[in-house]
C-alpha positions as CSV (number, residue, x, y, z in Angstrom):
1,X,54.2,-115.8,142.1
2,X,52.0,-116.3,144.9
3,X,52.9,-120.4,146.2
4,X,50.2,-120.1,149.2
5,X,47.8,-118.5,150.8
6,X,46.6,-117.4,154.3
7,X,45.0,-120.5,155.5
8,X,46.7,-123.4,153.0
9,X,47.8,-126.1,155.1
10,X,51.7,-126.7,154.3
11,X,54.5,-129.7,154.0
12,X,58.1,-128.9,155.1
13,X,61.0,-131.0,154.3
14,X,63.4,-131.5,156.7
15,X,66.3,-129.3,154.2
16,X,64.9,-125.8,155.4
17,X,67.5,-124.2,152.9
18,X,70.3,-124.9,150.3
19,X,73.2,-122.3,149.1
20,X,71.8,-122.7,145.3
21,X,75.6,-122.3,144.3
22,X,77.4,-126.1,145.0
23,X,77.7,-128.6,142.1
24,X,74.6,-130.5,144.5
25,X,72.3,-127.7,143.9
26,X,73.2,-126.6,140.5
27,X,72.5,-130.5,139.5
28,X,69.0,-130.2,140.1
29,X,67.0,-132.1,143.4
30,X,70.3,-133.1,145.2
31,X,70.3,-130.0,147.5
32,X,70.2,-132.4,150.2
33,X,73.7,-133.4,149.2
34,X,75.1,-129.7,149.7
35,X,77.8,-128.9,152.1
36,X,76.0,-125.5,153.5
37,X,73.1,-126.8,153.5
38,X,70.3,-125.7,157.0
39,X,68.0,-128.9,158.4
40,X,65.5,-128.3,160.7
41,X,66.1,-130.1,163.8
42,X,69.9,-130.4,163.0
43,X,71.5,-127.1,162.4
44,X,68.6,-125.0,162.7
45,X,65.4,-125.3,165.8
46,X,62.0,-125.5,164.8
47,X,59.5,-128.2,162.8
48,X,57.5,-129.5,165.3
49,X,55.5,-126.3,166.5
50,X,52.0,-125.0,165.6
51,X,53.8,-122.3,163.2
52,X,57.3,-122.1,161.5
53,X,59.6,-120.1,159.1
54,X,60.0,-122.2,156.3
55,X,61.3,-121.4,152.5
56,X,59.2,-121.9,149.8
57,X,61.3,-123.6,148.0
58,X,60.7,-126.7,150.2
59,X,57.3,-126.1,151.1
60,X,54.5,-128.1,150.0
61,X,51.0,-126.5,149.8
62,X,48.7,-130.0,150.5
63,X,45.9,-130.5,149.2
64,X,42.7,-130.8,150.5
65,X,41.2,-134.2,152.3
66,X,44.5,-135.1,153.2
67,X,44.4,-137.3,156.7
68,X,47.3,-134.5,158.4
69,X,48.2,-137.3,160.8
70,X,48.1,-140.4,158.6
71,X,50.3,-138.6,156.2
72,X,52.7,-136.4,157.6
73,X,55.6,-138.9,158.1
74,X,55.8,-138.4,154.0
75,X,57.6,-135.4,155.1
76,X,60.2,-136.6,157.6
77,X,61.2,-140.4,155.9
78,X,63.8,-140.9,158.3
């Protein structure tokens, strides 16, 4: 399954990955809790360039008409 597509503009979460094995991942939306978990801009550089590596699991396509610097704190609430 194709999530985007040359030329979607994309959200990334600060959690760039999770193991997927902990009880925190296996419990559903509490990979932020897991102990090998990667953040960008913590454990891992990257997140404020022009492009990134990120994994679709925590990438958001956005959708279209949405103010890009009005909204982009949504993705960094700390």
């Amino acid at each position: 399954m194709d999530y985007f597509r040359k030329g979607d503009l994309a959200g990334v979460q600060p959690l760039w990955t999770a193991c997927g094995r902990c009880e925190y991942c296996l419990s559903g939306g509490r990979e932020n809790l897991c102990p090998n978990k990667q953040v960008t801009g913590e454990t891992l550089d990257g997140g404020y360039s022009e492009y990134m590596l990120a994994d679709a699991r925590y990438a958001y396509r956005i959708p279209a008409g949405i103010d890009e610097t009005r909204d982009a704190p949504l993705f960094c609430p700390v």
